[in-house]
N, C-alpha and C positions, 0 to 999 in steps of 0.2 A: 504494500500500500504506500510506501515512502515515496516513489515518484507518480499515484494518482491523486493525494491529497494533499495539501497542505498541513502542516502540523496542527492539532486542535490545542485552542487557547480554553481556557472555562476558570470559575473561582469554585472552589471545591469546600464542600459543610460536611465537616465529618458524622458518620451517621452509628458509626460501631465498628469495633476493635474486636478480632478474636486472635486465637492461633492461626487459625486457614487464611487470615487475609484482615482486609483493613475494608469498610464502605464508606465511602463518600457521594453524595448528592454536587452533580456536577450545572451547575446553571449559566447559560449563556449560551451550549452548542446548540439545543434545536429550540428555539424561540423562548418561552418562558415558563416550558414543563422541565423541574428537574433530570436529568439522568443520572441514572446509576453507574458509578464507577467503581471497579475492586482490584485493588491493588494483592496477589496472592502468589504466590510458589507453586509451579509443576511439579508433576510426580520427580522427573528429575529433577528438581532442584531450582531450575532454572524462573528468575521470577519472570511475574508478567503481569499486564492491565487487563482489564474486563471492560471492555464500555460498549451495553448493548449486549448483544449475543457473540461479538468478536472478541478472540482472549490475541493482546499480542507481547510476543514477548520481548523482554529488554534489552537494548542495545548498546554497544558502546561509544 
């Protein structure tokens, strides 16, 4: 997706904290309904984002 999109900008409300991952309420990318964002760790280890039904994972 890095060269079909531009980066997403948003101000993120934390919404809850666990082991598996972290939620925040993302507001500004699609008009003025919150989304869901989750910050969490793959089976491998490898972490990654959730926004929407897309998980991508981190870069360097």
């Amino acid at each position: 997706m890095k060269d079909l999109s531009p980066p997403l900008e948003a101000d993120l409300l934390p919404v809850s904290r666990s082991a598996t991952g972290s939620v925040f309420a993302a507001t500004g990318l699609l008009g003025d309904d919150p989304v869901p964002v989750v910050f969490a760790t793959l089976a491998d280890g490898a972490p990654c984002v959730y926004i929407g039904m897309r998980a991508t994972p981190k870069t360097t």
